[in-house]
N, CA, C and O of each residue as an XYZ file, in Angstrom:
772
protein
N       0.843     -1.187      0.000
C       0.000      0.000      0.000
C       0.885      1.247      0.000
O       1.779      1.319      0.843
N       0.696      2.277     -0.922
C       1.596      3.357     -0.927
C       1.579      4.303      0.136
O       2.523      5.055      0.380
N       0.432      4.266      0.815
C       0.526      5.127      2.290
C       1.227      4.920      2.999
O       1.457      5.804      3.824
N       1.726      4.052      3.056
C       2.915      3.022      3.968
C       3.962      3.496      3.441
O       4.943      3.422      4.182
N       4.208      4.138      2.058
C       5.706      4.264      1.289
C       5.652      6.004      0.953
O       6.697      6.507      0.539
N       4.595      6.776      1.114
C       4.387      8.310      0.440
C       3.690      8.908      1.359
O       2.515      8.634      1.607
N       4.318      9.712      1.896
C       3.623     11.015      2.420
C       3.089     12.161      1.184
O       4.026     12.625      0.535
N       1.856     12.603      0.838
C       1.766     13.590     -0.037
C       2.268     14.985      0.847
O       1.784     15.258      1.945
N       3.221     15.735      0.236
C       3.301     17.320      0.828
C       3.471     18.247     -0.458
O       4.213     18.276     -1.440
N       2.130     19.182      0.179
C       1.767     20.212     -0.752
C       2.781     21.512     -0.280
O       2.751     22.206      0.736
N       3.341     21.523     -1.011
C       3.962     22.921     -0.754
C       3.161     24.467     -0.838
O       2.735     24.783     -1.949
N       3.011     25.154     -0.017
C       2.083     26.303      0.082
C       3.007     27.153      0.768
O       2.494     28.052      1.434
N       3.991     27.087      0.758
C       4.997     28.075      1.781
C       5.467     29.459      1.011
O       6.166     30.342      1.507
N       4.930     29.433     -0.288
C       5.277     30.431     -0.978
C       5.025     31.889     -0.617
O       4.007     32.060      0.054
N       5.819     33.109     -0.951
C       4.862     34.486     -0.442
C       3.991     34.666     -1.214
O       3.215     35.512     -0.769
N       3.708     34.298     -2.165
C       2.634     34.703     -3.110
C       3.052     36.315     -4.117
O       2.130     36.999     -4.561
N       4.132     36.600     -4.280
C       4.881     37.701     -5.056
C       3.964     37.906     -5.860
O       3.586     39.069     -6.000
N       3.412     36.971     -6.530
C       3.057     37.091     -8.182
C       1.474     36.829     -8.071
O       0.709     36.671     -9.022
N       1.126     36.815     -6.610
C      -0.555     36.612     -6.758
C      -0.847     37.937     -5.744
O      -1.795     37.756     -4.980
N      -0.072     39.413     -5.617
C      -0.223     40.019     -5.119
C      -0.224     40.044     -4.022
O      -1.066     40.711     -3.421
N       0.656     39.376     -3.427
C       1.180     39.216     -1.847
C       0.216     38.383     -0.928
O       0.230     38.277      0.298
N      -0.760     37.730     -2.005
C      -2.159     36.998     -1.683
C      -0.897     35.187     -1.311
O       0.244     34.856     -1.636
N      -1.833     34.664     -0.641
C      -1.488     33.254      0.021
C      -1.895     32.543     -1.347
O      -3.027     32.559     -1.832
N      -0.891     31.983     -1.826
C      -1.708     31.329     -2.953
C      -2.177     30.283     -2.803
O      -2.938     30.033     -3.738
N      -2.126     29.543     -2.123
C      -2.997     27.997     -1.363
C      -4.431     28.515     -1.129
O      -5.299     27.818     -1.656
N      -4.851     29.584     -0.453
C      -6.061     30.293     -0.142
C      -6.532     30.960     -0.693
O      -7.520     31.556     -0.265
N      -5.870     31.216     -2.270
C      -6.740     31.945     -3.126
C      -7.404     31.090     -4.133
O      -6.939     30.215     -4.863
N      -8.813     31.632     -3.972
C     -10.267     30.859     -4.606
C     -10.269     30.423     -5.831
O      -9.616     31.191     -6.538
N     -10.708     29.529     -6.419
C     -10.741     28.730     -8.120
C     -12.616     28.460     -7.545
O     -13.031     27.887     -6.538
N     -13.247     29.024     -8.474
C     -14.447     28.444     -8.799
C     -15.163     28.351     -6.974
O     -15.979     27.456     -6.754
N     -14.907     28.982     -6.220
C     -15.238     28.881     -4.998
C     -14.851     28.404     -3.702
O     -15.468     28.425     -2.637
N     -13.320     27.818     -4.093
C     -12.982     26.644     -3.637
C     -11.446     27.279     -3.486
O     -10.867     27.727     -4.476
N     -10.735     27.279     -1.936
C      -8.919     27.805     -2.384
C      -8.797     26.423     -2.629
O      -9.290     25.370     -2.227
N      -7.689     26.944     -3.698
C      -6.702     26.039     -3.901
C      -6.240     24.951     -3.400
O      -6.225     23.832     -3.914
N      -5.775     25.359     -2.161
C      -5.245     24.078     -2.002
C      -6.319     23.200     -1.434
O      -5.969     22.097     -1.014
N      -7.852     23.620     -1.351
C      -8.786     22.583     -1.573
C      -9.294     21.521     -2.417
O      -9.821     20.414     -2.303
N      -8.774     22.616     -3.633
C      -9.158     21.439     -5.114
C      -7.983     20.772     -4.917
O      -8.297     19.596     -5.101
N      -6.162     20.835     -4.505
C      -5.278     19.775     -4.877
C      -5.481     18.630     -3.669
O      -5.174     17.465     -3.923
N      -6.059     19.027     -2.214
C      -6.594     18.272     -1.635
C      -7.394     17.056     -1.903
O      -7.013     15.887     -1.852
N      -8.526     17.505     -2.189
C      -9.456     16.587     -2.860
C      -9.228     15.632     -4.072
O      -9.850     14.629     -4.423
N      -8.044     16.315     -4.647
C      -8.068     15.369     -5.817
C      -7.148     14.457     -5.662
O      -7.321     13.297     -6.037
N      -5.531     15.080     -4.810
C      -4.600     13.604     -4.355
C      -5.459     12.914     -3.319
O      -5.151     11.734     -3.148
N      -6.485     13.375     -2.570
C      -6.232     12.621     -1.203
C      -7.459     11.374     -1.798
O      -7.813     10.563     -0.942
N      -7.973     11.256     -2.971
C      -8.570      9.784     -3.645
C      -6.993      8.790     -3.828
O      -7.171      7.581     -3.976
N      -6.215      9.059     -3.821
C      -4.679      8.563     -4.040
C      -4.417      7.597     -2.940
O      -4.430      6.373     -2.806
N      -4.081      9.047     -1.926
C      -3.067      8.637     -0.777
C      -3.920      9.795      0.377
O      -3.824     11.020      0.302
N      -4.667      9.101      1.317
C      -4.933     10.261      2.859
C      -3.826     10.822      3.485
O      -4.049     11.834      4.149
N      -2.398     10.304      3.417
C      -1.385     10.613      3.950
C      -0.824     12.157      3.589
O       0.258     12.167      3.004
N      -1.330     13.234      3.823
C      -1.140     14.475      3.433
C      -0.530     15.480      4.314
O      -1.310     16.053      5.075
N       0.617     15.782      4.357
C       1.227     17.193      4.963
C       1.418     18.688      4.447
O       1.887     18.730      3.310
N       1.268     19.394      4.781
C       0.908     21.055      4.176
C       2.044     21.531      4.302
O       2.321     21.238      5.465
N       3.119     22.215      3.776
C       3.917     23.050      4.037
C       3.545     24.247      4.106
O       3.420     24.761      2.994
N       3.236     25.133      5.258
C       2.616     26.968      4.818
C       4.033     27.320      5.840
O       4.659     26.602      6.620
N       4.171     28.519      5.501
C       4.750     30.084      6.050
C       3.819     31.012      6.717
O       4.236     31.972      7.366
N       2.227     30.676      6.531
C       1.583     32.014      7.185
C       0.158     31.252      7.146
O       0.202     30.052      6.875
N      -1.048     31.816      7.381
C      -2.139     31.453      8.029
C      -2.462     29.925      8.097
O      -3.219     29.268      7.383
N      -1.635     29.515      9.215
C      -1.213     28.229      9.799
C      -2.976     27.561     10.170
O      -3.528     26.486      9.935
N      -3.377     28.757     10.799
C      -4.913     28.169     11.179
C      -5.645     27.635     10.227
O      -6.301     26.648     10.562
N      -5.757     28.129      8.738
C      -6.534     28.673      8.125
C      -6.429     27.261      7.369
O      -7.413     26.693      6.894
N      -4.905     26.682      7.305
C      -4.401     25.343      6.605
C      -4.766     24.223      7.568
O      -4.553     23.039      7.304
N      -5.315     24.641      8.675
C      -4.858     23.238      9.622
C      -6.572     22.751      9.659
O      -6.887     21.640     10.085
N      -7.667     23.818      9.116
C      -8.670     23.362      9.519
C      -9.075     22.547      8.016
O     -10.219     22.477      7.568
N      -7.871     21.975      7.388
C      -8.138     20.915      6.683
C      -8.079     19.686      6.968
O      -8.368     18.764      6.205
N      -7.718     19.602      8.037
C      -7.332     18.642      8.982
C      -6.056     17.567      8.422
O      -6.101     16.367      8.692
N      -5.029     18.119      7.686
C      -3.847     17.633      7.359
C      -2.961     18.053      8.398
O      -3.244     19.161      8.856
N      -1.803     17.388      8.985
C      -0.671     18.173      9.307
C      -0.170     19.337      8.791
O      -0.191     19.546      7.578
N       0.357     20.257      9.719
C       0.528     21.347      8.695
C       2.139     22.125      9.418
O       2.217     22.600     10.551
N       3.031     22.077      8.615
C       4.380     22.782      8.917
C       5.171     23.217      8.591
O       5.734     22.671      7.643
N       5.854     24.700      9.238
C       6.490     25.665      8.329
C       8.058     25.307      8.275
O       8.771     24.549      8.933
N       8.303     26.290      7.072
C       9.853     25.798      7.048
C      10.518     26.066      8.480
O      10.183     26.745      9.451
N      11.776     25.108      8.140
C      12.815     25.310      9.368
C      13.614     26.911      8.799
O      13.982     27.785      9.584
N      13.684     26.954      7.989
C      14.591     28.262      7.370
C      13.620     29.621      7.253
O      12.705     29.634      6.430
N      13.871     30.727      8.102
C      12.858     31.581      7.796
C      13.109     32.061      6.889
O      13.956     31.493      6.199
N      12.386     33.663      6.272
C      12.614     34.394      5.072
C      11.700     33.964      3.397
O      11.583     34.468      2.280
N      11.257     32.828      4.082
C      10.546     31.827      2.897
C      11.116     31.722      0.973
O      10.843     32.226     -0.117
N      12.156     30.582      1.674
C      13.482     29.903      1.198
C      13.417     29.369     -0.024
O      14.347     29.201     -0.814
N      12.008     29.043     -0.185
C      11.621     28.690     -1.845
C      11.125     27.355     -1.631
O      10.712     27.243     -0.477
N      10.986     26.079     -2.453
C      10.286     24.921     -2.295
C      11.298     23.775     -2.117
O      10.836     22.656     -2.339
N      12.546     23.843     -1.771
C      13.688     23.149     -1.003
C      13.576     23.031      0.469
O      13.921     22.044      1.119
N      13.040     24.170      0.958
C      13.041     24.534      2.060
C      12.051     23.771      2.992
O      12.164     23.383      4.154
N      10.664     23.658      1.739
C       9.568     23.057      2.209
C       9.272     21.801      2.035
O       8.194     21.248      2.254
N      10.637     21.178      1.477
C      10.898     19.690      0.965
C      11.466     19.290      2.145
O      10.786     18.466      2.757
N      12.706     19.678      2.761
C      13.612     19.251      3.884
C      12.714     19.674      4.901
O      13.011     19.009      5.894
N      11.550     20.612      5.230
C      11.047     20.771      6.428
C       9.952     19.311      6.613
O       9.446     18.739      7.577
N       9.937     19.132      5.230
C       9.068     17.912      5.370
C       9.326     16.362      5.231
O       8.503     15.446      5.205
N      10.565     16.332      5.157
C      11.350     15.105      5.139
C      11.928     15.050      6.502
O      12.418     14.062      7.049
N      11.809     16.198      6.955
C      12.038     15.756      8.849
C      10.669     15.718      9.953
O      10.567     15.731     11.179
N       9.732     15.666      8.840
C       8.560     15.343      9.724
C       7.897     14.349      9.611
O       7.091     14.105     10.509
N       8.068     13.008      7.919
C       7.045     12.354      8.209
C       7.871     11.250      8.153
O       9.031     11.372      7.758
N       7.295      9.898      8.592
C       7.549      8.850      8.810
C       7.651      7.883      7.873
O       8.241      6.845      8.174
N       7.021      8.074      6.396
C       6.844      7.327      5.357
C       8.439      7.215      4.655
O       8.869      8.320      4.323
N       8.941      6.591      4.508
C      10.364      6.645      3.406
C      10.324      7.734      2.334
O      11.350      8.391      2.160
N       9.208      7.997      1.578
C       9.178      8.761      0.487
C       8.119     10.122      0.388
O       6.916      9.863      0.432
N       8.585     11.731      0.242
C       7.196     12.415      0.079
C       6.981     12.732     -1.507
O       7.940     13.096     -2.187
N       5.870     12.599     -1.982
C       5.145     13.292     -3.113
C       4.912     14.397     -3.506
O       3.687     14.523     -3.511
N       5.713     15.891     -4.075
C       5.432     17.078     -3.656
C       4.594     17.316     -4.764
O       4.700     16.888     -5.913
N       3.474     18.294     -4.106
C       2.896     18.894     -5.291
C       3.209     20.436     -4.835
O       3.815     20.859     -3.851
N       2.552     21.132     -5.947
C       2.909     22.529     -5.790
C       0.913     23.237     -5.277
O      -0.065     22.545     -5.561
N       0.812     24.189     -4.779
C      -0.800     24.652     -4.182
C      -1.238     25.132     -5.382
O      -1.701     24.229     -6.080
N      -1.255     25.777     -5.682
C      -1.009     26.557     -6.933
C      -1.370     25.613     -8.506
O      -1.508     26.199     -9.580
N      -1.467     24.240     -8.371
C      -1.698     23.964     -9.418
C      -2.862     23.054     -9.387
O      -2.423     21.915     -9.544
N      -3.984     23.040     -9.272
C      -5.335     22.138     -8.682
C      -5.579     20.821     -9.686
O      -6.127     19.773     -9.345
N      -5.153     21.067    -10.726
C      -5.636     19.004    -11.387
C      -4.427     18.415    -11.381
O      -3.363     18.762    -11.895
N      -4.835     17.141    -10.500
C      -4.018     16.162    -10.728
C      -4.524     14.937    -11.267
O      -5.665     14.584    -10.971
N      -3.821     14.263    -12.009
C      -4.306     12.966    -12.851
C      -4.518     11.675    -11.560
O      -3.801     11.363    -10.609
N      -5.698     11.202    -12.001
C      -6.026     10.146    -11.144
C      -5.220      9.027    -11.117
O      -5.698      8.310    -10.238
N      -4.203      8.459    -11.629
C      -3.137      7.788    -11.073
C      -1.271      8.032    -10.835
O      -0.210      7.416    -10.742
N      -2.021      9.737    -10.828
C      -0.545     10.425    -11.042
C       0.648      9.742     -9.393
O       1.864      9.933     -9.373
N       0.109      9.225     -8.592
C       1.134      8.875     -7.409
C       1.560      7.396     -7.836
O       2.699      6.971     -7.645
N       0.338      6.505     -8.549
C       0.871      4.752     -8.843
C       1.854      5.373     -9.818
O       2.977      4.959     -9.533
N       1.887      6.299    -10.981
C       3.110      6.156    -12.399
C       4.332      6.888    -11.700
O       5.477      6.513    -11.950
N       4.133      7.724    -11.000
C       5.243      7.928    -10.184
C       6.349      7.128     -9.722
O       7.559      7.146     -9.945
N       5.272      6.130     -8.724
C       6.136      5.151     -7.537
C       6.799      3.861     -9.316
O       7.895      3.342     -9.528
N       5.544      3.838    -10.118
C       6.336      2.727    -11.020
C       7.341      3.336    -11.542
O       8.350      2.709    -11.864
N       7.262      4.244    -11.658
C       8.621      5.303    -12.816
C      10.151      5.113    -11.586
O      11.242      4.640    -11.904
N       9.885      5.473    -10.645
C      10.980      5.421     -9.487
C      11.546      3.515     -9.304
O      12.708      3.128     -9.183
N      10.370      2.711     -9.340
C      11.141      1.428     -9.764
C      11.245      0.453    -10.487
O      11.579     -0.727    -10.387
N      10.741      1.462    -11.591
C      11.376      0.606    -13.115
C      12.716      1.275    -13.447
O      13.733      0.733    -13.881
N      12.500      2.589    -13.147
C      13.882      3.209    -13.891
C      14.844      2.982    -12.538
O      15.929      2.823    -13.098
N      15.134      2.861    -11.027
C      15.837      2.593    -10.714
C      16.509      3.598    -10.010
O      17.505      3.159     -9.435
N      16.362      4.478     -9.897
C      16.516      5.895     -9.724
C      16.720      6.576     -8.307
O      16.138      6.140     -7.314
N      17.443      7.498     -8.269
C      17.321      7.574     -6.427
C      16.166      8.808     -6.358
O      15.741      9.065     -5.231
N      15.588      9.655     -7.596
C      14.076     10.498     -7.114
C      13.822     10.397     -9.022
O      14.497     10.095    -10.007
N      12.007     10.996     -8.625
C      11.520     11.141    -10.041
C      11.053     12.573    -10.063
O      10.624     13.270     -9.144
N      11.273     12.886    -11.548
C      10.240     14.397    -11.794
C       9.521     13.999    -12.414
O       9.637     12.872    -12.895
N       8.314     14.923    -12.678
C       7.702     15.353    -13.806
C       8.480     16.121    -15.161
O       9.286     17.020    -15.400
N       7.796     15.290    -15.723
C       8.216     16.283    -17.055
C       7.236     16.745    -18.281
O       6.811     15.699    -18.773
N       6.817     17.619    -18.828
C       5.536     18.010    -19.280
C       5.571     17.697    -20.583
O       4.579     17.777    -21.307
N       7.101     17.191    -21.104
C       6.907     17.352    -22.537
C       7.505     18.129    -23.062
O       7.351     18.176    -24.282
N       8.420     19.062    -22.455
C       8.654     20.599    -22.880
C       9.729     20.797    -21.579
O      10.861     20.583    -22.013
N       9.759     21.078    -20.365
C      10.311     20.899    -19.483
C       9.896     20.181    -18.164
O       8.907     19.505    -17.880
N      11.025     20.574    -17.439
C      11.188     19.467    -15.816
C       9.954     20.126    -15.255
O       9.665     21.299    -15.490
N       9.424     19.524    -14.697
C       8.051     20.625    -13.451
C       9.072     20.271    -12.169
O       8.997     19.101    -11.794
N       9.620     20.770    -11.750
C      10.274     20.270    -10.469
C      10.249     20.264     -9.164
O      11.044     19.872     -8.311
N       8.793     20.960     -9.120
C       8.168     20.681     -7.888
C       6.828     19.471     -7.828
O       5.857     19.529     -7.073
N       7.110     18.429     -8.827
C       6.078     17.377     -9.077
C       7.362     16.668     -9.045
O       7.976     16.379    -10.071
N       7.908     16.290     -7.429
C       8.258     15.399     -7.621
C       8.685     14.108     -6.681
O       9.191     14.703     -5.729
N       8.775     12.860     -6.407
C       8.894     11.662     -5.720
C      10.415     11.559     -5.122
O      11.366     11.179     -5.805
N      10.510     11.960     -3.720
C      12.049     12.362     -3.383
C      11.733     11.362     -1.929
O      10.794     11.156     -1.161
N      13.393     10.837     -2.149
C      13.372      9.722     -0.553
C      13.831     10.762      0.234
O      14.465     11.765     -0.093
N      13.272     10.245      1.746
C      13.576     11.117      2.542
C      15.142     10.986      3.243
O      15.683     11.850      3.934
N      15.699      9.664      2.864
C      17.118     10.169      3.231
C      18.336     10.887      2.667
O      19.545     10.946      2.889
N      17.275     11.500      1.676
C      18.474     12.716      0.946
C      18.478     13.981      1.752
O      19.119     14.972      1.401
N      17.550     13.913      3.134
C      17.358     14.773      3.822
C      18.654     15.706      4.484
O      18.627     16.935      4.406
N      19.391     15.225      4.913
C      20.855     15.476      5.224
C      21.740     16.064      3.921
O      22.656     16.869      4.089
N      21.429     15.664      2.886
C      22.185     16.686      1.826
C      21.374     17.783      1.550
O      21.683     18.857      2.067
N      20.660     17.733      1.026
C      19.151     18.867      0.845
C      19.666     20.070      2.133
O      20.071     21.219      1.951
N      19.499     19.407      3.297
C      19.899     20.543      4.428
C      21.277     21.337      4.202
O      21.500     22.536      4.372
N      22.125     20.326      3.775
C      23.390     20.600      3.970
C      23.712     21.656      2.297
O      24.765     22.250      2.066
N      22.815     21.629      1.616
C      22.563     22.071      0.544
C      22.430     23.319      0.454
O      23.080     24.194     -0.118
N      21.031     23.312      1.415
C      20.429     24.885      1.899
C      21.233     26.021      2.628
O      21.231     27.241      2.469
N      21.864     25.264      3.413
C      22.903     25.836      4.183
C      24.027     26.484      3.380
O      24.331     27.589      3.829
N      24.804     26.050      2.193
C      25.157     27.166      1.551
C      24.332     28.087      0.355
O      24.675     28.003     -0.824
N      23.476     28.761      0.693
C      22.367     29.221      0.276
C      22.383     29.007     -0.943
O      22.655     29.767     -1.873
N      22.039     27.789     -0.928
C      21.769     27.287     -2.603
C      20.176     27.213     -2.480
O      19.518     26.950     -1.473
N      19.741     27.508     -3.739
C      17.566     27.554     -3.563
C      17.942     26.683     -5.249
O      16.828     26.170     -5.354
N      18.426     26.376     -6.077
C      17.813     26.085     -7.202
C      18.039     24.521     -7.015
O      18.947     23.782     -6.635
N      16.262     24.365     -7.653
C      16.200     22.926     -7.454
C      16.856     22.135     -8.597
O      17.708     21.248     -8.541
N      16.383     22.558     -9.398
C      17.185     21.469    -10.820
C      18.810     20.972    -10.185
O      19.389     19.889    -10.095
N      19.099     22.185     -9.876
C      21.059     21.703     -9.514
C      21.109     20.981     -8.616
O      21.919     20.064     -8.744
N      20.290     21.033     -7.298
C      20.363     19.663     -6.241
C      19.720     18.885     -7.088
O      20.698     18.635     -7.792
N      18.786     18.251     -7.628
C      18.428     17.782     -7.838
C      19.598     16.430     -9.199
O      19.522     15.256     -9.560
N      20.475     17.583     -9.449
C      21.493     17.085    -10.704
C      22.288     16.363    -10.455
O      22.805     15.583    -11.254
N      22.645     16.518     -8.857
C      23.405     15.345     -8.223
C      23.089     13.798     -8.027
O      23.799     12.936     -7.508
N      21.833     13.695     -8.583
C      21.520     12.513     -8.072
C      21.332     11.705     -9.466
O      21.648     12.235    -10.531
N      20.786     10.359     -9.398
C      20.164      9.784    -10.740
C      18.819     10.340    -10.640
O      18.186     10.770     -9.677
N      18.610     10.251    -11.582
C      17.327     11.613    -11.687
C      16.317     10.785    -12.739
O      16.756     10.444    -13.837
N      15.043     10.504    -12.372
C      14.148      9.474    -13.159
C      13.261     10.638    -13.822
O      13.063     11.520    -12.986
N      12.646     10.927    -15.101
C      11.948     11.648    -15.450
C      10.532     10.838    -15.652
O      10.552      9.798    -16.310
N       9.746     11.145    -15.289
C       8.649     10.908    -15.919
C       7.690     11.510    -17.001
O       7.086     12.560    -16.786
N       7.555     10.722    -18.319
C       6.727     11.581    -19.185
C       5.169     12.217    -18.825
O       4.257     11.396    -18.927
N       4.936     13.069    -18.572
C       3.553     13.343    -18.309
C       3.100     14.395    -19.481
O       2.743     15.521    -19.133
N       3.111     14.044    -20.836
C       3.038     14.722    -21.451
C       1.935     14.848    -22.304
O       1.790     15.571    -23.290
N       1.080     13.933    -21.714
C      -0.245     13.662    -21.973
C      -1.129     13.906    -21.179
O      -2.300     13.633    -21.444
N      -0.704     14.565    -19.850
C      -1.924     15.142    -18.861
C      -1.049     16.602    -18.347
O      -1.321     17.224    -17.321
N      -0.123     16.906    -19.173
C       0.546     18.564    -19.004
C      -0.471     19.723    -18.763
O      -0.134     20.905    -18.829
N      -1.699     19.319    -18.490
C      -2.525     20.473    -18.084
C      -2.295     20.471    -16.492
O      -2.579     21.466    -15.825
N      -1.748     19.266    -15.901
C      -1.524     19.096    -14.580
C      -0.693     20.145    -14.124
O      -0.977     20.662    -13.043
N       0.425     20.604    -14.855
C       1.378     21.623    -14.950
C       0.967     23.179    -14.980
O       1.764     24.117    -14.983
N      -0.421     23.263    -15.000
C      -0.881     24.899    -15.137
C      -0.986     25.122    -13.745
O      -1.813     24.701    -12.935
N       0.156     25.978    -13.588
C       0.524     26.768    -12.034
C      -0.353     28.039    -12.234
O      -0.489     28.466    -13.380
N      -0.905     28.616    -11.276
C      -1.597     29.253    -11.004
C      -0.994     30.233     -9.975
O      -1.191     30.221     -8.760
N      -0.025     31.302    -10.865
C       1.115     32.112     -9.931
C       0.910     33.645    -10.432
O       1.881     34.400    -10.395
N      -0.457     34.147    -10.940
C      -1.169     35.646    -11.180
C      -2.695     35.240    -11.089
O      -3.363     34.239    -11.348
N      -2.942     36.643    -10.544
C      -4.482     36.711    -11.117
C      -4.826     36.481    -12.622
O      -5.838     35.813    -12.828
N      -4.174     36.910    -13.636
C      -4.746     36.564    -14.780
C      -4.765     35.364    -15.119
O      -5.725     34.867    -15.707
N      -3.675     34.703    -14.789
C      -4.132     32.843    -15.050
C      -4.827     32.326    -13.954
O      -4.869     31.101    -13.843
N      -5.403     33.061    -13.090
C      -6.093     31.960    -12.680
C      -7.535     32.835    -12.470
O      -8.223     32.549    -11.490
N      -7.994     33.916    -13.409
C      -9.085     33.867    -14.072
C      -9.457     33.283    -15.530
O     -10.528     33.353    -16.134
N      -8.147     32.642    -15.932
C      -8.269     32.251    -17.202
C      -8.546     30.785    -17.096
O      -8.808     30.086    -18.074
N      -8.483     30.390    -15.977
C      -7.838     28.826    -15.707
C      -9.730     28.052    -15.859
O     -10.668     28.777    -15.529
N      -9.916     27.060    -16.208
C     -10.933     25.827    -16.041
C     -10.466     24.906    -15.757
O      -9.500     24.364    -16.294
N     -11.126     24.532    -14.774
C     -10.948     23.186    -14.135
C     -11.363     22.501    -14.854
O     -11.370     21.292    -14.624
């Protein structure tokens, strides 16, 4: 059972720069924040769900997921909210999604875990077809100790940690609508679910 092997963690720790200093996990799609629709749609997957936020801690917790901020203040980027969450859950492996992007494909966590052990790999991305999504992605948690040790010389870009390792891509280039981040107001009055 993959609950046993995947923690899902949504990353929401972002400032929201580009959604007008707005929380982008808590800003509304069709009636609904955000990180309600990516809720609902992994947690048919996996119930095993942790929140990464930076700010209205309450507001995330009355989803009734775990919910926890980075160890690094200043809000460090989505490394930050990877290693804060590889020292919190118990599963070997977390699933990151990003808040900000609400459809996920209904067996997007099984092609994952198969992509990670067919190809052999020590993590998997997404890949849209076009480029890496690199916050869609299947990371063991004992890379936790480099990741930290990573952060610590203020390194934030993920592709380059990420380059150190064997690196499994997954094609998702047939459900790349999964990939529409939702990081302005204008795309995400443009956006249909």
């Amino acid at each position: 059972m993959l609950e046993q092997q995947i923690t899902i963690v949504i990353l929401a720790g972002g400032r929201g720069r580009r959604m007008d200093e707005q929380d982008k996990g808590l800003v509304e799609l069709e009636g609904k924040p955000l990180v309600a629709h990516v809720i609902d749609a992994i947690s048919k997957q996996n119930k095993n769900i942790l929140i990464n936020a930076n700010q209205n801690l309450s507001r995330y917790q009355a989803y009734g997921c775990p919910v926890v901020s980075d160890q690094m203040s200043g809000f460090q980027g989505p490394l930050a909210g990877m290693a804060t969450a590889m020292a919190e859950v118990t599963t070997p492996y977390i699933l990151t999604l990003p808040c900000d992007a609400p459809y996920i494909a209904e067996n997007y966590q099984q092609v994952m875990w198969s992509a990670l052990e067919s190809q052999q790999t020590d993590l998997v991305v997404a890949h849209d077809g076009s480029r890496l999504q690199s916050v869609h992605a299947l990371l063991p948690v004992s890379l936790y100790d480099d990741l930290t040790n990573y952060l610590q010389g203020n390194n934030r870009r993920v592709d380059t940690w990420y380059s150190q390792y064997a690196l499994g891509l997954l094609d998702c280039s047939d459900i790349a609508e999964m990939f529409s981040n939702l990081n302005t107001r204008e795309q995400l009055e443009a956006y249909k679910l």
